[in-house]
BADO-871944 format. One record per residue (C-alpha): z, y, x; residue in one letter. Coordinates in steps of 0.2 Angstrom, whole numbers, plus 5000, padded with zeros to 4 digits. Layout:
N
ZYXA
...
//
This chain:
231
511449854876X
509649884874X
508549754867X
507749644881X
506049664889X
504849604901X
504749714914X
503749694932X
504049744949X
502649754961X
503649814979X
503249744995X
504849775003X
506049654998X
507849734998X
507149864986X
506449744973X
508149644974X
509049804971X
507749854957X
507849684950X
510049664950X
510349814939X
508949814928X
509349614925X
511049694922X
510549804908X
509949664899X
508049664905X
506749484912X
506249544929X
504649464938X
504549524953X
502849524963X
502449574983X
500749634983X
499649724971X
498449594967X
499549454963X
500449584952X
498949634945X
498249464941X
500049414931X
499949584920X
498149524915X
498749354908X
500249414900X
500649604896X
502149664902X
503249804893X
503149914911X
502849894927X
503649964941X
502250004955X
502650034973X
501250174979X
501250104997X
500849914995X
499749815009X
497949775002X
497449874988X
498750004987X
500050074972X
498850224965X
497250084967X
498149964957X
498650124944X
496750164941X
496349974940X
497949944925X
497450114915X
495450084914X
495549924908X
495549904889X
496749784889X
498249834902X
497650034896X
499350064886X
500549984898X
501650104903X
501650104923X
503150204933X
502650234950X
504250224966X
503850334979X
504650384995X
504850565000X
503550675005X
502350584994X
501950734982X
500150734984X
500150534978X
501350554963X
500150704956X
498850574957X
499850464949X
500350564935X
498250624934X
497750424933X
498950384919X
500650324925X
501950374914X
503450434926X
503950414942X
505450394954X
505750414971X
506650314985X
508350334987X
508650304971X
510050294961X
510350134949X
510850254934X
509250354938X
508250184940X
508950104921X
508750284914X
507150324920X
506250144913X
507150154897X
506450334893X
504950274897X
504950124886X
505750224871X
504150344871X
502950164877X
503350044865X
502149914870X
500749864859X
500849684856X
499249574850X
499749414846X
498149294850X
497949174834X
497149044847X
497649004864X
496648884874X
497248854892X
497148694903X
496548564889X
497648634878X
497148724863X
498248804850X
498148894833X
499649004829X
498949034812X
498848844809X
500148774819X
498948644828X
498848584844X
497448474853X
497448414870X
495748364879X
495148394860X
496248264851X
497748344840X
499348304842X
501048334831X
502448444838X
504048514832X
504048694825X
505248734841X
503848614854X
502548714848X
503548884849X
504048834869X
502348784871X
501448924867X
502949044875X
502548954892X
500748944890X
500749134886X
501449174901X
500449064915X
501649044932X
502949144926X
504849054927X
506049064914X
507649004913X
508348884896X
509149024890X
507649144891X
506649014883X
507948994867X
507949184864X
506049204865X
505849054852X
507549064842X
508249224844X
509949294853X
511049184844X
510349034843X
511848924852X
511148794862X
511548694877X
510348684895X
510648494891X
509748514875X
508348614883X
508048484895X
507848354880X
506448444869X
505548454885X
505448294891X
505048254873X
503548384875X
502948344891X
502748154884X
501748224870X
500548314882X
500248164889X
499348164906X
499248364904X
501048344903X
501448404920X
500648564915X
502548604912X
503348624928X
505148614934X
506048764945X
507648664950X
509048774948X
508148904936X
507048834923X
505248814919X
503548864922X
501748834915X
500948794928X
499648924935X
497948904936X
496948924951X
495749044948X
//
């Protein structure tokens, strides 16, 4: 199986992004899943992705909009973008192609075709990572570099795998993620660990946060989130 990555679907219709989001979950790949174009658009900007799927008819700003708006940017410019159209739609995916997105496919589609299609693209795309050596987000500031942590400007002592969760989840603002998703990011695939054990170092982080603590949200039945700020 191919190495996991973070991929986001932005499709209005919701059978379609379930059926997007099963088989390429199945082939081993985080899947967060968006309905319109700016809510989409606002997630890729806090945390880049390693491709988007884009929906070309989306309500509000629509699929080639939000195109132009990822590949101008400095930031989001190198992200791969892979447009799903519906037929007859020529004249859009020609567009599409001019503004920068990297492949396309259009609906029906097969699942095969779907997994083969993002995974050419991100063969030729790997993602440019940059790895910000200070994060500072709700009260909390962080030095990768250093390993220190202050909240509300007072520092306080974590555990190499706290700080690692903490940054992972602060990184990636409103995103869930399940325990298991958590241990590979900050321990790698065969890290063993138990849920039960997840549970523990963050109860034990949260109490350490102290009244920014809740900053660290339960998803009962799936995992955690850092909570997102209000813009």
């Amino acid at each position: 199986m191919n190495q996991s990555k973070e991929l986001v679907i932005i499709e209005d219709e919701a059978d379609i992004a379930e059926l997007m989001e099963f088989h390429l979950k199945k082939h081993g790949h985080t899947i967060h899943k968006f309905e319109s174009g700016e809510s989409g658009l606002s997630a890729i900007q806090n945390h880049l992705p390693d491709l988007v799927l884009l929906d070309l008819m989306l309500p509000g700003k629509d699929g080639l909009t939000i195109c132009k708006e990822i590949k101008s940017s400095e930031k989001t410019k190198d992200l791969p973008v892979v447009m799903v159209t519906a037929k007859g739609e020529e004249e859009d995916i020609v567009k599409g192609l001019e503004m920068g997105a990297d492949d396309y496919i259009s609906k029906p589609f097969s699942p095969k075709v779907l997994v083969a299609r993002v995974d050419a693209v991100l063969r030729r795309n790997p993602k440019k990572r940059h790895v910000a050596s200070t994060l500072d987000v709700a009260g909390i500031s962080m030095h990768a570099g250093k390993r220190k942590v202050e909240v509300l400007g007072k520092p306080i002592e974590l555990t190499r795998t706290e700080f690692d969760v903490l940054q992972f989840l602060a990184s990636h603002p409103g995103w869930v993620f399940t325990r298991s998703q958590l241990v590979k990011a900050v321990q790698g695939d065969h890290y063993a660990v138990t849920d039960r054990a997840v549970d523990v170092q963050m109860v034990g982080l949260r109490r350490k946060l102290g009244e920014l603590g809740d900053c660290i949200e339960t998803v009962r039945g799936v995992g955690y989130r850092f909570k997102e700020l209000n813009s």
